[in-house]
Each structure stands twice: as structure tokens, then as C-alpha cells.
N, C-alpha and C positions, 0 to 999 in steps of 0.2 A: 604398763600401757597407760594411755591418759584417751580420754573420751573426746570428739572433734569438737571444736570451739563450737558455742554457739553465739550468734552475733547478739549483742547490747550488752552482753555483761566486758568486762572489761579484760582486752587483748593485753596487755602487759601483765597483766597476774596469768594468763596461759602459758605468755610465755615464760615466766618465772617460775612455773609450776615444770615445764617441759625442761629446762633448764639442769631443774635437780634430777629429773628420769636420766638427764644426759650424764648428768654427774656420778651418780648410784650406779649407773651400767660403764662408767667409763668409756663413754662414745669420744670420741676423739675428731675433732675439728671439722674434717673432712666428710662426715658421716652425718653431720648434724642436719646437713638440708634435707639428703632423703628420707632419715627419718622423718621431721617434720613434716615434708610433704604425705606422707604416708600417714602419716594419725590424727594431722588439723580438720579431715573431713570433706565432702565434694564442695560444701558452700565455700571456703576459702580457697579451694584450689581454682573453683571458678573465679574469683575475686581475682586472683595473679593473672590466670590467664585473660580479664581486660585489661590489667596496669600493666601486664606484657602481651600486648595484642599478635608482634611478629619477630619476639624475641624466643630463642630456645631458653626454656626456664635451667633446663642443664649450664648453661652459660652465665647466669646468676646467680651473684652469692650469698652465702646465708643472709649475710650480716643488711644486704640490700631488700632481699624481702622482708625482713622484719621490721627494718626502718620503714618500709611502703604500708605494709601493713598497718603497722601501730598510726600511720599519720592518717589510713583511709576510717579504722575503725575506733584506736581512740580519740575524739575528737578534744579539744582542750576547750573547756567552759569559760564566762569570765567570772571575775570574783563576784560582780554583781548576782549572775546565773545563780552561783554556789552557795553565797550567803541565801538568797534567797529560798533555796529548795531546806537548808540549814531550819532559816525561819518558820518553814511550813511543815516541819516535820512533828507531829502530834501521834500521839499513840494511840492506835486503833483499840478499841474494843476484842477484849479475848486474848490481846498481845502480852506477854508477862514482861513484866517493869524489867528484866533483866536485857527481853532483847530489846528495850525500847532504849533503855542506857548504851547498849553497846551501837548500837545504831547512831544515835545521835552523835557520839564521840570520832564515829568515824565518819561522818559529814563535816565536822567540825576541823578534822585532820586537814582537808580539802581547801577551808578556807580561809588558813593562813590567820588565824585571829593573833598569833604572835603571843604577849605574853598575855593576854586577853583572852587567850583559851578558857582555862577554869570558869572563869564568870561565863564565858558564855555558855559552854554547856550548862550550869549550873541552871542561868536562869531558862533555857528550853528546855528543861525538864522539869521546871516550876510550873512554866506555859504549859506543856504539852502533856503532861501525864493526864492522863483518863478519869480516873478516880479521883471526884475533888474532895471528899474527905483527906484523902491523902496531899490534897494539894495543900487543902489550909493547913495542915500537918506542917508541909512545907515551908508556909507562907509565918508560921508562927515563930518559927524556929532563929533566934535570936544569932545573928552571925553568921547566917547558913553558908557552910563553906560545901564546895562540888563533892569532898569525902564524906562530910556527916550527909548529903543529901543521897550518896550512895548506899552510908549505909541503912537510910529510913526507908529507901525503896528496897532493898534487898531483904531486911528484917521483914517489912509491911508481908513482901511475898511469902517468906517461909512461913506466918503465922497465917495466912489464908487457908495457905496448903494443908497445913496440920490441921485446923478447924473446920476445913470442909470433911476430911479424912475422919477425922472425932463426929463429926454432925451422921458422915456417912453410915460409919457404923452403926449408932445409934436407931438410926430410920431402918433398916437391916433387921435388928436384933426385933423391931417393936413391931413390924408386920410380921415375922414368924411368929409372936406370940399369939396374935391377933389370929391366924390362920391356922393357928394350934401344933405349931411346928416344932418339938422339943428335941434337944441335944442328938438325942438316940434317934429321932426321926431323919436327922438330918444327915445321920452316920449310918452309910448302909452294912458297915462291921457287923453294930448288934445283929443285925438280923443273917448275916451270914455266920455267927458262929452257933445259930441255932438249930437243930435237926429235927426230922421229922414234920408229921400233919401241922404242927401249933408253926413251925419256924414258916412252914410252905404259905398257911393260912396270915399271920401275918406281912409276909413278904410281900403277897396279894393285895394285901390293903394297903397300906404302905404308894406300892407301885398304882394303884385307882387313884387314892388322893393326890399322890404328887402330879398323874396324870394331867387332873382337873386345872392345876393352877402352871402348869408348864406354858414357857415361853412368855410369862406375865400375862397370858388371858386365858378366861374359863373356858375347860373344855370339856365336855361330859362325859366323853370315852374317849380314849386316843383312836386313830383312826383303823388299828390295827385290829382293837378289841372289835369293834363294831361290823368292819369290812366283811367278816364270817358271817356275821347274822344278815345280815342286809344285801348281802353282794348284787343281789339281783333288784332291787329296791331303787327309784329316781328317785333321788331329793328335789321334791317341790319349789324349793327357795331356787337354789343353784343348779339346779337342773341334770347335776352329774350324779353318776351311779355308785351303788357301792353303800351309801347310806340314807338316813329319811332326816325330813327339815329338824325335827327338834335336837338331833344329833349335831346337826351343821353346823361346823365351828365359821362359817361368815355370816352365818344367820346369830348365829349365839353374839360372835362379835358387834355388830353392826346396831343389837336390839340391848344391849347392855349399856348401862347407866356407870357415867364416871366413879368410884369409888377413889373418895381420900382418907384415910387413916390421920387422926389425928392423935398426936402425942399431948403429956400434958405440958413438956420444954419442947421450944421452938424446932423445929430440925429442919437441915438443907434438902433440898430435893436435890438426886442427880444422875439425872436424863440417861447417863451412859450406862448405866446398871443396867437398865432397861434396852437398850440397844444392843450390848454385849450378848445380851442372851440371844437376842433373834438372831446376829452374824452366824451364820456358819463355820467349819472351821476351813478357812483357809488359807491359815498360815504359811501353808509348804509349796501354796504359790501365791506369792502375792509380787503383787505388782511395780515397777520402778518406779521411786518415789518423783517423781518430776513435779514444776509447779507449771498451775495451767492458770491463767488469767482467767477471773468472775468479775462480772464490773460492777453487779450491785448497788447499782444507784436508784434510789427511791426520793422522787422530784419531790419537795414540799409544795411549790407553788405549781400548778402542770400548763407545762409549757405550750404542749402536743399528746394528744393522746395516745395510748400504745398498740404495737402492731400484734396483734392477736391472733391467735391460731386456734381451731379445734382439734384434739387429737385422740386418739380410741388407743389405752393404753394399759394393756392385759383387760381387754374390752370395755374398759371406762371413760366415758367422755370426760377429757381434763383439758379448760380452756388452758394457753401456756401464753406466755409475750416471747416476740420473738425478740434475742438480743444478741446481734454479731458482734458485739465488745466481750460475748463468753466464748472461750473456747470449749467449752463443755456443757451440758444440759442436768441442769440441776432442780429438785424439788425441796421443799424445806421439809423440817420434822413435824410440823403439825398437820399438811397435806400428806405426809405419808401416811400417818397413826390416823390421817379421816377415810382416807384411799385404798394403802395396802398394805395396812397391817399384817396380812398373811405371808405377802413376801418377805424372803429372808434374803438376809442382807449380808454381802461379803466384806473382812475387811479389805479397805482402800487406803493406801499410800501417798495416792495422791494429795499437793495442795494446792488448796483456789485461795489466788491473792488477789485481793480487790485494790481498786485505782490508789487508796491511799497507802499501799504496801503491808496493810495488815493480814494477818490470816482468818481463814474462816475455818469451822471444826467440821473435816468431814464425819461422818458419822457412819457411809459405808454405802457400796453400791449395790445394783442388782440390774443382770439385766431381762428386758423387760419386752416383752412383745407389743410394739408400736404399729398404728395402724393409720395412714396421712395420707394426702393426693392421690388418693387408689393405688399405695405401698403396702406392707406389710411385712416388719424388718424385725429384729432382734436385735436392740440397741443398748446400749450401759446407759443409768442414771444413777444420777448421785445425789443423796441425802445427805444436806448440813444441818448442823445446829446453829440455828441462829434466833435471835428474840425477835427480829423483825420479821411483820407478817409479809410476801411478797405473792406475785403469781408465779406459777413454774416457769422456767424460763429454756427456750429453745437454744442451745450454742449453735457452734459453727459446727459440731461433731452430727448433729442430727441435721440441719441446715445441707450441709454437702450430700447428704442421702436420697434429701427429700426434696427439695430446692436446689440442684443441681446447678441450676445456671445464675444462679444470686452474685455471685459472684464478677459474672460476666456484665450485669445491669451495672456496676460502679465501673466498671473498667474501658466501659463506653465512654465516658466521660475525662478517663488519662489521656495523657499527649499521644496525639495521632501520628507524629511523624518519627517515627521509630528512626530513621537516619541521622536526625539530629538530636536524637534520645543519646544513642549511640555514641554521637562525636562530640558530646560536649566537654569534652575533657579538651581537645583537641583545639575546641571554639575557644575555650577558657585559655591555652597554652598560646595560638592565636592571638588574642588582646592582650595577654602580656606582652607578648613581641613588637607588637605594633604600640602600643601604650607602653614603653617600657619610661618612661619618663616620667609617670603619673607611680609606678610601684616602683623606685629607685630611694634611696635614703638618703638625698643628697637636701638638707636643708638650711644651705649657704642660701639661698634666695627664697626671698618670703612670695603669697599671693600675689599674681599683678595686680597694681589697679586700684588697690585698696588696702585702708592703712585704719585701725579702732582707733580712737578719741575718746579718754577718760574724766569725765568733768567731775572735779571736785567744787564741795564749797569752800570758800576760803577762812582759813580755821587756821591754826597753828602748827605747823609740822611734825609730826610725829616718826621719833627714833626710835627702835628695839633693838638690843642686843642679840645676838645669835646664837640660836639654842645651842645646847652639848650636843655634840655626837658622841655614840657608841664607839670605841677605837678602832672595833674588827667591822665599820663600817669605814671609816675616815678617808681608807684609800680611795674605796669606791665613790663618796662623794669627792675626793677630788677629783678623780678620773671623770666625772662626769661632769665637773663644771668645767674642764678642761675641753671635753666635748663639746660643752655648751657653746663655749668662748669659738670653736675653731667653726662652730658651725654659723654664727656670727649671730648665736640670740640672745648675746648676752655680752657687758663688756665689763672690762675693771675699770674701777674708778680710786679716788683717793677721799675725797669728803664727799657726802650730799646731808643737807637737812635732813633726810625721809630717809628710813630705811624698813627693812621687815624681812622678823625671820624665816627661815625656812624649815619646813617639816622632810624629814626622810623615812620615803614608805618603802620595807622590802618587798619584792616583789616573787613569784611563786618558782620562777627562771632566774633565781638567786642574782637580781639585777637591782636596781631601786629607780622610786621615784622619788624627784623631789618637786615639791607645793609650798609654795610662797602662803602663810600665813598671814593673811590678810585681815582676818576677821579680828586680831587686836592692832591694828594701823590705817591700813589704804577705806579700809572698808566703813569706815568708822564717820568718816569725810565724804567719801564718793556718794556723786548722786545717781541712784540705779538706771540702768536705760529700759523702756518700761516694753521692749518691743514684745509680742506676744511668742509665748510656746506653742507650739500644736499637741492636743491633746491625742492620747490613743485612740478614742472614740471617731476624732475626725480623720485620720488615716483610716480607721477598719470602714469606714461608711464610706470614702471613696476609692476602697479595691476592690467594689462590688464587679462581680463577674472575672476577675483575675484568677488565673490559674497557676500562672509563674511568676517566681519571684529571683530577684537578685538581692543582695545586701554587700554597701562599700562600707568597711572603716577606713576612717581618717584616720591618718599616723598625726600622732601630739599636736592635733587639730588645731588648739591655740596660739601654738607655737610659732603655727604657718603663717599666722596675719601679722603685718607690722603693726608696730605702735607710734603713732605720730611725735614728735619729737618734742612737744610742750608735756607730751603723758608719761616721754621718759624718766622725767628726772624726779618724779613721783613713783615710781615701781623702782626702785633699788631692795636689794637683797643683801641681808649681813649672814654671812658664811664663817666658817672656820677659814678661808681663804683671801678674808677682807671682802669691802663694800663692789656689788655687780649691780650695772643699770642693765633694766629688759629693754631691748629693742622690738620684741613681738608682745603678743598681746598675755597676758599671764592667766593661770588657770584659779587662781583663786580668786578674782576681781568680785566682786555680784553682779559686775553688767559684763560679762568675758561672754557669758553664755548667752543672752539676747543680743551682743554685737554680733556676733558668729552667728549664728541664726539667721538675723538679718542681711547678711553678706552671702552665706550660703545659696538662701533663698533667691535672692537676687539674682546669683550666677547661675541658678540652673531653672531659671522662672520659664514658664513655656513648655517646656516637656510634659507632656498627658502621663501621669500615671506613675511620678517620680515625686518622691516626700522626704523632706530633710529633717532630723531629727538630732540635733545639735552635730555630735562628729558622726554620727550611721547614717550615710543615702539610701534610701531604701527605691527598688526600681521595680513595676509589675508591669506585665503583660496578660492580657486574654490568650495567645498563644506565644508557641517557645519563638518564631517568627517575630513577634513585636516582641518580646521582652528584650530580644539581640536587641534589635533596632532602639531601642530606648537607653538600653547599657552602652554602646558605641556613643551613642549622641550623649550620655553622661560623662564618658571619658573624653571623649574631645576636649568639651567644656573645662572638664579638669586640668586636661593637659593645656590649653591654651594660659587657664588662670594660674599653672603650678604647685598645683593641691598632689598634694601626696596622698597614697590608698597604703593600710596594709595590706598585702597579700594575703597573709597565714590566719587573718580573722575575716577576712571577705566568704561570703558564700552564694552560690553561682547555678541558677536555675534549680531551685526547689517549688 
């Protein structure tokens, strides 16, 4: 059996996983749909039945839903996207150097660095490791190749682990002494192989002391000893029966002063010693491990101040912040060990991943009688260990109990018209139909209307030879100047003064691109066109109040503008296929990208609420109502001017 998808992790490994179940049981072609529909889950079987609104799903074939599937949930990034998550990837706090290597390397898969790999992992994990001792480690290291830097972080870990493991022991062995705890005290053997008054008589003692110092705090009689004499007796402190205050172990706790043992060698403290013993045992049910999002963010500069609650929890007022970015309600370790040290604590399986995909250590739950808006529930909380001090924090798990309708306050504010929530697939299928001209691949004809102008200084002509190609590329470059040629952006020639080589990039659709290498000839001469970019600050400051959005790419954007016919005979290209003059505008120029710009803008000048962004249109609206109405009035335009969209990277009311 295999477990129902759950959505954002990534649909093609599910189905690769489901795949081999089909393999190992010998399911046979014909059987493979109903299985799948049977073990993917309700959330995906709902997803079929919108992408098959009045279609019998019996009438569809495996091989169709999976294609629908993989194209609604895995979405394809671009390299820019990839590299960048690649760049940002740093290793949290608590994360062991092993998963932060295997992590990175498989971000790295993603982005195509080619044979550029090695270095690049190499140097994100110079960047990104946590530990900067270990970084100058890194940074010292004379030739550092991606293997030795595997094995500095791999060694660094095993010697941690061993030296906390040595420090542990030692801290262990030197408070027993300290509390008079010797070999035989600690082996209840001796005293079972002894008989008679003297064996009883020390067992006695024995079982009082250990009493005193169980669970890591003092206790003067266990409750059992005491319960007899006292049963009928209120404790003054705590008010419950059974015993008298100086017996009280919250009273004893609460009135007791830190003690630290000092050794005369240094030694590690560690926390979970002390944790271990309060858990209970509840091994033989614990919990499925799943990971629950903590968002964990602690402002340095404060933006806004936090939303706060009062909450009565096993009758203790504990202010908390409220934060819908947890799915869970969590307390730290040092508000537990101030609050309630008496409760015991289960182990928990669960883990809380915080926004930068690190883990946090849980340390173990308990639940807990919560007391809020005139409620009074029995709820889980969870204890981590963490060095940062924070407030408790409220998830979404006590939020739903207690706050019932929180939910409902954001949702006031989603698209109101559920009809056209509904049909925009429809709306989207729609303006392809009707626009089919603007998302068609036909680029025999360039922009109307408008043609870029290249102004050089006048300087001395400069020729380049034409870089090597790889051989198990060579077809592909020719096939694609072939393309170029038929699609009319490019022509052969026999001499020109000018030439410039070309770079070929593969691409992740095992396709390629080619880029005019500009930056040792054309560029060297050209005088830039200085028109302005828009920055991202002035796009986010005027989608104030937008709720919907569209986004167009441009197919081979540059491609699309002609080049006026003084600028051609300056943009030539030396090939393995001999010398090609550009008749459209080229992508490596320095001024490619403010002529485009320039042009763009111009064509779509006038529309409220529509921002051009070299080849991305980006289109908003206040509602789903006006953002149609602005995306049609963008297509027109296009259509009119002969600007080509891609489809497959366009996205369409978010």
C-alpha cells in the first residue's frame, strides 16, 4: 500500500513510487487506473473530478490522468527560480552537516549547472554552513575541492558527536559522586541478593534517597510514603489534600535555588538527560511522525507589535502570541522548567520545520488543561528545545477550538464570485481561442510598427572566430539555425567585416539555447540606450489594493523586434555553419533590453494596472471582473502588434 499524495511535495516521485507497487504486485496495465484512484486519496480524486467536470473518469486513461495531473501539481520553475532557492539555501541551526550536504546537492540537480556542478555545491556550503569555525576550516583549505570539503564536514560531525558523548558521561559520573551515589547504590542487585532485617533495612534507605533526588528534583518523601500519614491533611501552598506544604513537591520546587555542579575539566551540559527522565513511557503508542510547520520568526527591528492572548493553563496565567503561520501550539524549555516542571511529558514524533526548512528539537508533549474565551479543553502542547527565548505561541491547532471563526475573518476578503472562481479554466481556454494568434509559434513576422536601432561609435570592425561546439551538440545547433533561417531571424551571408561568436546553453527540456557573445565585439563599440528599468519597489507600490493577478511571458522576446537594416550588418554571428546576419534584435546587445522596454511600454501605455518587465507583462486587478477586462485589453494589443505569449509559462488569476 502507499499513503494518498499530499499536495506540494512533488507528484512525479508518487508516482514513481506507485509505479514499483505496480511492478512488485504484477498489476497489469489495465488495473493500474483503479488502483490509483483508490490509494491517491480524496484530495486528488477531487482535483480529476474539476479537470473532468462531465467526463466519466471510467472513460479516461491512466496514462491521461497522470499527464493532467503531473501538469496541475508539478508546476515547472525557471532556472532563474531554482538557482535562486539553490543561493538561499543556508543551514539552519540544529541541522547536521550531513542533511545540509545532501540537501544542497539535490537543489543543485535541479539547476542544471552542467559541468559547473562540483564548484557550485562546493562553494554553498562554504556560504551556507552554520558553524563558522568550520567555515574558516573551510575557507583555509588550500584547493578545496566539493570531496575534501565532504569529508571536513562529515569528520567535523562524527568528532562532535563522540565529544559530546565523552563530555556526557563525565557530567553523569561527577554528580553521582557529588550526591554520594556509588557503583552498588546504583545497582539494585547488591541489595537484592541480601536477606533478612539488615537487607530490608537497607533497601529502605536506599529507596528514601533515591526518592529525594527522582525525576531531577528534590523531593522529601515520595507521595506514596506521605499519602498514609497525611491523607486527611490540606496543603496550605496547593491547596490539595493528602499532604502538608513542607512535604509539597510545587512548593519545594518553585522555593528551590538553581544548583550547578562544577567539575574541575570543562563539561557539556545536556538538556535531554534531564528531559528523558520526566517523559513517560510511551513508547508502545507513539505517535505518527509527520512534519507540522513552526514559523518561528523573532523580528530584530519590530515592525508591529504581537497579537497576544491571556490563557489559564493547568490554572496558570501564560500570556501566548497568537501565530496562524504554526500549525501547532508550542512552549519553549525554559517556560516549561519556570511553569511546569511537574508535568510529565510524552515522547513526540512529531517535527516542526521552520520557514528556513530547518528542524526544531522537539523535546516531548503533554496535554494540558487550557482554559480561554470561557472554554475549558484538554489540548497537546509541545515543548522544544531551542536557545532562543520566545513567547508561547498559539497555532492553528488551539486557534480552531478557541477562535472558531478566525478563519472565516480572511476569507471575507477572497474572491466573491464563486462562478468565476469556478470557470476560469474555461475563461483561460476562452482567450486562447479567441487570441490564438498572440500563443501560436509562428515567428516568420516580426512586431508591427517597430523596428531597434543599434548605434555604435565608429571604431574599427571587429571579427571573432566561432567558438568549438561539443559534437553530441553540433546537430542540435544546426537544427536550430536551420530554424532560425526558416523562421526568417536570421540569414547567411558569405563575408562581413563584424562577426561574433555564439555561446550554446543546454537547456533542462534537453533543447538549447543559443546567445550571441557580445561582450568581446558588438558591445565593446555600442553606445548603451540609457532608457530606464522599473524597479520592483515601483511595481509593489502601484498594485496597492489588487487582489488578482495575471502574468504573460514573452516567447524569445528579442527575437520578436526587427533590427533596422544599418544595425544588421553589425550583429553577424560566426557558427560552425559559416557567417548569419540578425534581422531581429539580439539578446546579448547591452541596449537589447532598454530598446525592448521602451517598445513594450509604449504598446501597452494606458492600461491601469498593467507593468512591463522586460519579456514578463504582468496584469492586476481589484477584482477577478477587472483583471479579465485588463488581460483581454492586453491581448488585443498584442495581437494587433504580433507579440507572441508563451502559454506553458503564463499564469492566469492568482
Amino acid at each position: 500500500s502507499i499513503d494518498p499524495y499530499v499536495q506540494g511535495t512533488s507528484f512525479s516521485h508518487y508516482v514513481e513510487q506507485m509505479e514499483f507497487i505496480f511492478s512488485s504486485n504484477d498489476i497489469v496495465e489495465g488495473k493500474k487506473k483503479d488502483i490509483f484512484l483508490s490509494l491517491c486519496g480524496i484530495t486528488v480524486f477531487q482535483e480529476l473530478k474539476r479537470l473532468y467536470p462531465s467526463t466519466d473518469l471510467k472513460t479516461v486513461s491512466y496514462a491521461d490522468i497522470i499527464k493532467k495531473l503531473k501538469e496541475r501539481y508539478d508546476k515547472v520553475e525557471s532556472d532563474i527560480v531554482l538557482r535562486y532557492k539553490f543561493r538561499c539555501r543556508v543551514q539552519g541551526p540544529g541541522e547536521t552537516n550531513e542533511n545540509f550536504l545532501l540537501d544542497v546537492k539535490l537543489l543543485a540537480e535541479a539547476c542544471d549547472f552542467g559541468e559547473f556542478r562540483d564548484s557550485a555545491i562546493r562553494d554553498q556550503l562554504v556560504y551556507g554552513v552554520y558553524d563558522k569555525g568550520l567555515q574558516q576550516r573551510l575557507l583555509d583549505e588550500e584547493n578545496l575541492t566539493l570531496k575534501t570539503a565532504e569529508r571536513i564536514l562529515k569528520a567535523k560531525e562524527i568528532t562532535a558527536n563522540s565529544s559530546q558523548a565523552i563530555n556526557r558521561n563525565g557530567t553523569v559520573n561527577s554528580v553521582k559522586q557529588r550526591l554520594g551515589w556509588t557503583e552498588s547504590r546504583d545497582n539494585r542487585k547488591v541489595y537484592g541478593d541480601r536477606t533478612g532485617e539488615r537487607g530490608r533495612r537497607e533497601r529502605s534507605r536506599f529507596d528514601d534517597r533515591h526518592s529525594q533526588y527522582s525525576h531531577g528534583g528534590y523531593r522529601s518523601r515520595s507521595r506514596s510514603q506521605t499519602k498514609g500519614r497525611y491523607a486527611n491533611f490540606v496543603c496550605h501552598y496547593c491547596k490539595m489534600r493528602g499532604h502538608i506544604q513542607k512535604n509539597c513537591y510545587k512548593f519545594i520546587n518553585e522555593q528551590k535555588r538553581p544548583v550547578k555542579f562544577v567539575d574541575e575539566a570543562a563539561s557539556v551540559e545536556d538538556p535531554h538527560e534531564y528531559f528523558k527522565r520526566l517523559r513517560a513511557d510511551y513508547d508502545s503508542d507513539v505517535e505518527s511522525g509527520d512534519y507540522y510547520p513552526c514559523m518561528m520568526i523573532k523580528s530584530i527591528t519590530k515592525i508591529s507589535n504581537p497579537c497576544l492572548l491571556e490563557a489559564k493553563i493547568e490554572g496558570r496565567p501564560i500570556k501566548m502570541e497568537v501565530d496562524s503561520g504554526s500549525s501547532v501550539s508550542v512552549l519553549s524549555k525554559r517556560d516549561y522548567l519556570k511553569h511546569f516542571d511537574d508535568l510529565r511529558l510524552k515522547s513526540n514524533t512529531k517535527r516542526l520545520i521552520v520557514v528556513n526548512g530547518s528542524n526544531l528539537k522537539v523535546l516531548g508533549s503533554a496535554m494540558v488543561m487550557v482554559e480561554l474565551n470561557s472554554k475549558c479543553v484538554t489540548l497537546e502542547l509541545i515543548v522544544i528545545d531551542t536557545q532562543h527565548d520566545f513567547l508561547p505561541l498559539i497555532g492553528r491547532d488551539w486557534l480552531d477550538v478557541f477562535c472558531n471563526d478566525w478563519r472565516n475573518i480572511f476569507s471575507r476578503t477572497c474572491v466573491k464570485n464563486v462562478t468565476l472562481v469556478n470557470s476560469y479554466d474555461k475563461i483561460v481556454d476562452g482567450l486562447k481561442i479567441k487570441y490564438e494568434k498572440v500563443f501560436d509559434k509562428d515567428f516568420t513576422f516580426p512586431i508591427k510598427g517597430y523596428e531597434a536601432d543599434l548605434v555604435l561609435r565608429e571604431d574599427s570592425p571587429i571579427f571573432k572566430k566561432a567558438y568549438d561546439v561539443p559534437y553530441r551538440l553540433r546537430d542540435k545547433v544546426i537544427d536550430l539555425l536551420e530554424d532560425l533561417e526558416r523562421d526568417k531571424i536570421i540569414t547567411p551571408i558569405k563575408t562581413s567585416l563584424w562577426a561574433s561568436p555564439v555561446v550554446i546553453v543546454p537547456k533542462k527540456d534537453n533543447t538549447i539555447r543559443m546567445v550571441i557573445d557580445c561582450k568581446v565585439s558588438l558591445n565593446k563599440v555600442l553606445i548603451p540606450n540609457t532608457y530606464p528599468l522599473p524597479t520592483s519597489q515601483d511595481v509593489f507600490a502601484s498594485l496597492a489594493g489588487c487582489t488578482v493577478f495575471c502574468s504573460l511571458d514573452l516567447t524569445t522576446a528579442y527575437t520578436q523586434l526587427k533590427l533596422s537594416k544599418k544595425s544588421r550588418k553589425f550583429v553577424v554571428i560566426n557558427t560552425i555553419k559559416g557567417l548569419f546576419t540578425y534581422n531581429r534584435l539580439p539578446q546579448g546587445a547591452s541596449s537589447s533590453a532598454a530598446i525592448f522596454q521602451q517598445i513594450m511600454e509604449d504598446i501597452l501605455k494606458g492600461i491601469e494596472f498593467v507593468y512591463v518587465y522586460l519579456d514578463d507583462v504582468l496584469i492586476a486587478g481589484r477584482t477577478p471582473e477587472e483583471c479579465l477586462r485588463k488581460l483581454e485589453q492586453v491581448l488585443d494589443r498584442l495581437s494587433h502588434a504580433n507579440i507572441k505569449v508563451n502559454y506553458k509559462k503564463c499564469k492566469f488569476f492568482v
